[in-house]
C-alpha positions, 0 to 999 in steps of 0.5 A: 500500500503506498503512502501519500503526501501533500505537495505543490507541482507546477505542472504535470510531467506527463499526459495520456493524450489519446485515443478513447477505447485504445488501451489507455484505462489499461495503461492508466491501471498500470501507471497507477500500481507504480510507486515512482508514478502518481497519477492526477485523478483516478479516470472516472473522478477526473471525468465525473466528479471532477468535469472541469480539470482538463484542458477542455468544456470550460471555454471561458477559462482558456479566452481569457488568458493567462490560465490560472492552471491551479485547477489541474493539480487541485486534490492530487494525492501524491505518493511519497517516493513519487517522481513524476506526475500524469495525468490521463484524458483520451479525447486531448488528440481528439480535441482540436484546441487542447493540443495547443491549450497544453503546449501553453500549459508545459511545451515540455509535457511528454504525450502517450498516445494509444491508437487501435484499428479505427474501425474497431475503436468505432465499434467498441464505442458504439458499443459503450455508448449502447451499454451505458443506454445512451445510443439506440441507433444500430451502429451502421444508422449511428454511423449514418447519422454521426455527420449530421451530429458533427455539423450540429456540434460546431464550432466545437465537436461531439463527444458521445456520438464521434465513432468514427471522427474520432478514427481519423488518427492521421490529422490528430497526430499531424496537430500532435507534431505540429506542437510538439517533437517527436521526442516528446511524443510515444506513441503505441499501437493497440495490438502491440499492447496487448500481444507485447503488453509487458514489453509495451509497459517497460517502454512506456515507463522508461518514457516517463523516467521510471524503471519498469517494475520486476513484477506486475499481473497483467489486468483487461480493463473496460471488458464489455460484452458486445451485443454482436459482432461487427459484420463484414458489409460494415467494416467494409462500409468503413475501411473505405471511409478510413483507407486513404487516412490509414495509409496517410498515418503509416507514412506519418509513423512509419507503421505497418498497419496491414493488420487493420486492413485484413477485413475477414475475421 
């Protein structure tokens, strides 16, 4: 059990940045049982409890600068043999202003970003988002109607309903790199975490600055049932949606993203 100790930061040393439903309860999971690491709110309290501690929904606080940042670090619980501090909130690559918004806040944050086969990613969501009875369409309506959804949210973008905006990996992780290098910036390929998940870990605790664990049980995170699987017609209906900007994203990555583009399973 860890002990805690009260202290100020002036900013995080790390953010998961991306992508919803890609791995990054896991790696939060994760995070969490190191004693050198201490995350800034558990995923649930940081969304719920406690909506406005991230770099997006509270628009008046980011047109009027400068930004009392206060408000992220407010109630972390630090562990006392900590070293460095994250913080995870998956819809950041997704949201178009909190890239820049953070880049204001820390240039020198570093970013871990998780992304999954955009047509799976989309299916899983739609799936939490029936789950939790907040979507009644079936995923191909859903899908049908998400456009609409879009237009209607301008200036801003959806939240619950972005299946599969939120998909399109080559544009977020080109206005990743337009703010900040490379160098910054690990990004892991869903399917490596969870074939490699061990190996995974160890790279991205070294990107933080902390030497792997000797020993940790591997743990599935956020395992909901589906109520079906996707058929072959709608992952068709979406790899044309997806292929030019798969293609654009293995070229940006140097990735090879033949696995996402097997249709028959």
């Amino acid at each position: 059990m860890f002990g805690f100790n009260r202290k100020k930061i002036d900013r995080l040393d790390f953010i998961i940045a991306g992508a919803q439903k890609g791995g990054t309860s896991a790696l939060h999971y994760f995070f969490e049982k190191h004693p050198h690491i201490t995350m800034a709110h558990s995923e649930e309290a940081h969304m719920v409890k406690h909506p406005h501690r991230h770099f997006f929904d509270d628009e008046k606080r980011f047109a009027n600068p400068p930004v009392d940042y206060d408000f992220l670090h407010r109630g972390i619980k630090f562990k006392r043999d900590s070293r460095v501090t994250g913080s995870c909130t998956p819809i950041y690559t997704y949201w178009r202003p909190a890239l820049e918004r953070i880049h204001d806040y820390h240039p020198g944050v570093k970013l871990i970003i998780l992304l999954r086969n955009p047509m799976e990613r989309a299916f899983s969501h739609w799936n939490m988002e029936r789950d939790r009875k907040h979507e009644s369409l079936d995923f191909i309506d859903a899908v049908a109607a998400e456009p609409e959804q879009i237009k209607q949210a301008l200036p801003l973008q959806p939240r619950a309903t972005s299946y599969v905006d939120r998909g399109f990996y080559a544009e977020q992780m080109e206005r990743v790199f337009r703010f900040f290098p490379r160098e910054q910036v690990l990004v892991i390929k869903f399917d490596d975490f969870r074939s490699k998940w061990r190996e995974t870990l160890d790279r991205a605790f070294l990107f933080v600055g902390v030497q792997p664990l000797q020993s940790i049980e591997n743990k599935e995170q956020n395992q909901i049932n589906y109520a079906r699987r996707m058929t072959l017609e709608e992952r068709r209906h979406l790899y044309a949606m997806y292929e030019a900007d798969i293609a654009k994203l293995e070229q940006l990555l140097e990735w090879d993203c033949s696995d996402w583009k097997r249709l028959e399973r």
